[in-house]
C-alpha positions in Angstrom: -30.8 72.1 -28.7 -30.1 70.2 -31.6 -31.6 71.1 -35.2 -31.1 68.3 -38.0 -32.6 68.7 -41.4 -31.7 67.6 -44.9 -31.0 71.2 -46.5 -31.1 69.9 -50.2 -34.8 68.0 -49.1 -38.2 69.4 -50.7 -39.4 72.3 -48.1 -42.3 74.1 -48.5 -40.9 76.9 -45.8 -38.0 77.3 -48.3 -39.8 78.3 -51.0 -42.9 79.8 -49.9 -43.6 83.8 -50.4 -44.7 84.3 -46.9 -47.4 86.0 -47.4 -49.9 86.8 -44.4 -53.0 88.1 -45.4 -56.1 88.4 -42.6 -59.1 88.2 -44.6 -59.1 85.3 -46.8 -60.4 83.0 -49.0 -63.9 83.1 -51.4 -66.1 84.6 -48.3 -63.7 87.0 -47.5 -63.3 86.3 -43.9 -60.8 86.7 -41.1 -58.7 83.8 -40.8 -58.6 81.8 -37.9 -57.4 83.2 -34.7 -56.0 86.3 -36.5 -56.6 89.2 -33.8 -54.2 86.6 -31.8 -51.8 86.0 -35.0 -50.8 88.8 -36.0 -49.1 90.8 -33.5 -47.7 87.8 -32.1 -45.6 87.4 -35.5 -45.0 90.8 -35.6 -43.3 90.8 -32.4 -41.1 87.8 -33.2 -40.4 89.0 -36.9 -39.3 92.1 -35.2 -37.4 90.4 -32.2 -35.5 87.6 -34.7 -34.5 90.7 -36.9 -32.9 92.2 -34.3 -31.0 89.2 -32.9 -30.0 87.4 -36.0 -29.4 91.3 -37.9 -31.4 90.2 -41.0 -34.5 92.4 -42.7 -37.4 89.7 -43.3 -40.9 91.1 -42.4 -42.3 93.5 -44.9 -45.5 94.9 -44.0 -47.3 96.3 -47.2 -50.4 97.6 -48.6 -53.0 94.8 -50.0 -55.4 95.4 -52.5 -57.9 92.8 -53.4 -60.3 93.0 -56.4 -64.1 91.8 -56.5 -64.9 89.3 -59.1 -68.8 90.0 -59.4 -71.3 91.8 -57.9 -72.0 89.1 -55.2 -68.6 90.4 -54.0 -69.4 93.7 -54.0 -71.9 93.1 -51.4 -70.2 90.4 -49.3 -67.7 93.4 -48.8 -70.1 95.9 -48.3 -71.2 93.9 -45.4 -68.1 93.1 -44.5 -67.2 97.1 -44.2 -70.3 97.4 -42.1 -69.3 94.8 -39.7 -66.9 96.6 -36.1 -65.4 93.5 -36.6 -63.5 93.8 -39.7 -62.4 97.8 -38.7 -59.0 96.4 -37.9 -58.6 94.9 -40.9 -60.5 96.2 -43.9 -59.7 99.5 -45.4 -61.2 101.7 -48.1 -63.4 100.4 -51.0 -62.0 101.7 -54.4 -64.8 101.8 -57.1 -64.1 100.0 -60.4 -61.4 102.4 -62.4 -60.2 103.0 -59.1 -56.6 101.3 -59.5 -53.3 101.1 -60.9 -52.8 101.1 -64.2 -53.2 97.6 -66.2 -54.9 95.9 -63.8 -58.5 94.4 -64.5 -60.9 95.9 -62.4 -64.7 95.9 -63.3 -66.9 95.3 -60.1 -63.9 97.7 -57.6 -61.7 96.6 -54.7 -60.7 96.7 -51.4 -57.7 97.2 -48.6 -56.8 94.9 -46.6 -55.0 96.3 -43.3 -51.9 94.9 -41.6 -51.0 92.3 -44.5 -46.9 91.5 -44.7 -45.0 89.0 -46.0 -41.9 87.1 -44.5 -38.5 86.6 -45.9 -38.7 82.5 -45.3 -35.8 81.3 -47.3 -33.6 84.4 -45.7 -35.0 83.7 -42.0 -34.0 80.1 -42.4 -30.6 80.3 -43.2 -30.2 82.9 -40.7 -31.6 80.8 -38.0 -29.6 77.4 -39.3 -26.3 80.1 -38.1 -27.3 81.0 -35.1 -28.7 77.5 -33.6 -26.7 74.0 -33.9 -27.4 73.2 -37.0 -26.7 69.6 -38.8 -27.3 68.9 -42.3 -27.9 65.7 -42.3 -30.9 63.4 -43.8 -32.8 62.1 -40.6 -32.6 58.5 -40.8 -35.8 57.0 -38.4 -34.8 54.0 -37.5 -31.6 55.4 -36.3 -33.7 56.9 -33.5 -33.7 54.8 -30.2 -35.0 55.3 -26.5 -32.5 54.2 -24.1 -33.9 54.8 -20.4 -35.5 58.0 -20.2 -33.5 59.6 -23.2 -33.7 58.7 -27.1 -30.1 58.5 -28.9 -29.4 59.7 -32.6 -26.2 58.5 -33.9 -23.9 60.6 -31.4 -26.9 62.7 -30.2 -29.1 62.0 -26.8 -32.3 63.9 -25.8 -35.0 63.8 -23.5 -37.4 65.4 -25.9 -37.5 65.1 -29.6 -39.9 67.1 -31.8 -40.7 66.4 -35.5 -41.1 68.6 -37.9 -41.1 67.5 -40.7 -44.0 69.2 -42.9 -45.2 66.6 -45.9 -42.5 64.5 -45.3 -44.4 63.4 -41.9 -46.1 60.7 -44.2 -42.5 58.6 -44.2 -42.4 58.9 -40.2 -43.0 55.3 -38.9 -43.0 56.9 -35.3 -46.6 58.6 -36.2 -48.6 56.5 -38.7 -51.4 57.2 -36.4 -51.9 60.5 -38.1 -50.9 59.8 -41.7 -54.5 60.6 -42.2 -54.9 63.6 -40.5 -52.3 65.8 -43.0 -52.8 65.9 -46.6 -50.0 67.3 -49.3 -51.0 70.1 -51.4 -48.9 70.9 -53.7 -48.2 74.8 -54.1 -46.5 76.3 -57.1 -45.6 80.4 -57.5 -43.7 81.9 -60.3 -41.1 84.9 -60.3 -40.8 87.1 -63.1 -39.7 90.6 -64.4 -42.3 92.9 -66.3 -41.2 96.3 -67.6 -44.5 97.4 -68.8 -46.2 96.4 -65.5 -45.6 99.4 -63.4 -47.2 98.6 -59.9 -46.7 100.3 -56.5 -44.7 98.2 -53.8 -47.8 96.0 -52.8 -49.3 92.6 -52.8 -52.8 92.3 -55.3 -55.4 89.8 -54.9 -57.1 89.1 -57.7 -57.9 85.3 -57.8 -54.6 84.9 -57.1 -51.9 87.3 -55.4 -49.3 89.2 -57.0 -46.7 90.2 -55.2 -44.8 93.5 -56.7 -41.6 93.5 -55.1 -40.6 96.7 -56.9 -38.0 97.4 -60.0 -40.2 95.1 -62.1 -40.0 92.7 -60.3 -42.8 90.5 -59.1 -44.2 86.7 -57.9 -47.5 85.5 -58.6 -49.5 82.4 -57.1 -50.3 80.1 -55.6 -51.6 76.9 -56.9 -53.1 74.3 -55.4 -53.1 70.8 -56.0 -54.3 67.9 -54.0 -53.6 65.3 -56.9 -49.8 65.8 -58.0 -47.1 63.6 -59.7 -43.8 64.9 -57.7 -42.3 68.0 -55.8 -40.9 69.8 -58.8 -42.1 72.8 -60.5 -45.4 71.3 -63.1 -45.9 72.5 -66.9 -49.3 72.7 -65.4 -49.1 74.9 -62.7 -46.5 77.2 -65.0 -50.0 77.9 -67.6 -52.4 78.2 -64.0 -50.2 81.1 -63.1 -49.5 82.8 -66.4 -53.2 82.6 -66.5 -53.5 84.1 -63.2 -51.3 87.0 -64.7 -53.6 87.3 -67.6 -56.9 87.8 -65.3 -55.1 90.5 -63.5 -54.2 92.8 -66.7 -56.7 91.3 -69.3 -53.6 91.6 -72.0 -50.6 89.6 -72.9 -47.5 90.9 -70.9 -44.0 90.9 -72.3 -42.8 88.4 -69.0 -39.4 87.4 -68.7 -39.6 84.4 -66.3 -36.9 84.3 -63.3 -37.9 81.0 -61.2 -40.9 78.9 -60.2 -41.1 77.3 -57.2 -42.8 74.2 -56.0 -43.5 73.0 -52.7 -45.7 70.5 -50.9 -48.2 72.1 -48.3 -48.8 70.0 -44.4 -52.3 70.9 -44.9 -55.3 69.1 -42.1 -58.2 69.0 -43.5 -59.7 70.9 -40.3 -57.2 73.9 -40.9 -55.3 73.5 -37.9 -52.1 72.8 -36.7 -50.8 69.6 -35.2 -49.4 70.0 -32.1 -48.9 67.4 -29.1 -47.3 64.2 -27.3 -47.2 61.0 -28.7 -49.5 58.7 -27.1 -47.6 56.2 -25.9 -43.8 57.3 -26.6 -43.0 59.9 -23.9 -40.5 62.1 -25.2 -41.6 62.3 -29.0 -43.4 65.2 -29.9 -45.1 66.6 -33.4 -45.3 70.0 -34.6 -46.8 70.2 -38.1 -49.9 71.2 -40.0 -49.5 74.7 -40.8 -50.5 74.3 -44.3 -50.9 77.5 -46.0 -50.7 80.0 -43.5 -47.2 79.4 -42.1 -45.8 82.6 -41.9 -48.9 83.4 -39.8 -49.4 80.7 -37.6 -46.3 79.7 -36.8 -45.1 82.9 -34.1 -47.6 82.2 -32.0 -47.9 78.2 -31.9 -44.2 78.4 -31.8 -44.8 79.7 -28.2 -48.1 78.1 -27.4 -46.0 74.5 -28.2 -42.9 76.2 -25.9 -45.1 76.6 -22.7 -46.6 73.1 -23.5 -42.9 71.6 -23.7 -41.0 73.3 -21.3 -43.5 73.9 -18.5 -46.4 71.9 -18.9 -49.4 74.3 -20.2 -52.2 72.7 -21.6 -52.6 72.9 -25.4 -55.5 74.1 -27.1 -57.6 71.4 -27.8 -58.0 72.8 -31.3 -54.6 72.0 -32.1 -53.8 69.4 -30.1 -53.4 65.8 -31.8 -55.5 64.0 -29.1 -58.6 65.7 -31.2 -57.4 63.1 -33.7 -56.4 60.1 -31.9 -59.4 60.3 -29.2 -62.0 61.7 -31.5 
């Protein structure tokens, strides 16, 4: 196997915060497929630490605060529900929580939130697997019987991956319409006055408190952007965001932000599947958000598909776009 990628291109894996968080979004839900998520990325986390001797997966305490009191009871009914037992903790009454923080209609725990070391698990992985740094050049890519050649490479099976950048891949216009860009900003910074516990805080937006004052806020999101670098724009969203968390104006010394572009679908789910004419080409994209989630387990759900023919879910196969 064979892994070419521009390492100086836009990635939204390299920048990302990793975060996996089951109950998301303004309903407070479970997000999709999550009792089959999660221990499926714990085990790989777990397994690629072990073989590639890095430390990436950080499970940690998440606390999220209600906004009003229509909150309050979405999570009271949430609390009630044998459903959520797995996932939702203890419900702190307003007061309840570290110091600084905003908090007038109480929180929540979340259970079995994490977050990945991306940038760290990539590198590691580009060391350990043939790695080329190269920029993929399309039309260099040519079937030749039953193989395709690459410059000095030949395969039987090629897979792109390619995230936004899909949109510039003449081999599947087909589905230029199926993944939209969003655009994803976070901001690092160091706060001496903000003394939080090792955990990730969800309060509109998440804060991430790595420890020894050091922390990462975000995300934005933005379906209407003007380039992949870091926005004036998103840098006030986000300094905002840290204002609705405290209420006061933080001395913040400001480390990095970070911009990437999001494979979103507008369904949610991945992309995975053949092309339908080209045998041999295949697409896995469409994560969008929730990489660090989804990927473990698609990751194997696409290897028995490739290697010995399982069906794929139709949920996430392309088919439910190009045979709707």
């Amino acid at each position: 196997m064979v892994l070419l990628s521009n390492s100086k291109a836009p990635s939204a894996s390299a920048v990302a915060a990793g975060v996996i968080n089951p109950v998301t979004g303004r309903w407070a839900v479970k997000s999709w497929r999550i009792d089959d998520l999660l221990p499926e990325a714990e085990r790989l986390y777990r397994s690629l630490e072990e073989e590639l001797n890095i430390d990436v997966y950080h499970p940690m305490p998440l606390r999220r605060f209600c906004k009003n009191k229509e909150d309050q009871k979405r999570i009271g009914r949430r609390l009630r529900n044998l459903r959520y037992a797995d996932v939702l903790g203890d419900f702190h009454l307003a007061g309840d929580c570290p110091e600084k923080i905003k908090d007038s209609y109480g929180s929540f725990d979340i259970l079995r939130a994490a977050y990945v070391d991306l940038p760290k698990l990539l590198e590691a992985m580009r060391a350990r697997f043939r790695f080329v740094d190269t920029q993929f050049d399309h039309a260099d890519l040519r079937r030749i019987g039953d193989c395709w050649e690459y410059k000095e490479f030949k395969a039987a099976k090629v897979v792109f991956s390619e995230g936004a950048a899909m949109h510039g891949n003449p081999w599947f216009t087909l589905l230029k319409s199926a993944l939209t860009p969003i655009k994803g900003e976070t901001l690092s910074f160091e706060c001496p006055e903000l003394k939080l516990p090792h955990s990730i805080y969800h309060h509109g937006k998440w804060l991430l408190a790595y420890g020894d004052n050091r922390f990462r806020i975000g995300a934005t999101y933005s379906q209407d952007f003007d380039g992949a670098d870091p926005s004036k724009s998103a840098t006030n969203e986000l300094l905002e965001g840290v204002r609705a968390f405290v209420g006061t104006e933080l001395l913040l010394q400001k480390e990095k932000q970070l911009a990437g572009i999001r494979p979103s679908t507008f369904d949610a789910r991945p992309l995975l599947g053949a092309h339908p004419t080209e045998a041999g080409l295949y697409l896995f994209n469409g994560l969008g958000s929730k990489g660090a989630s989804v990927a473990p387990l698609m990751s194997r759900h696409f290897t028995k598909y490739l290697l010995s023919g399982a069906q794929l879910d139709p949920e996430v196969d392309i088919k439910r776009f190009l045979n709707p």
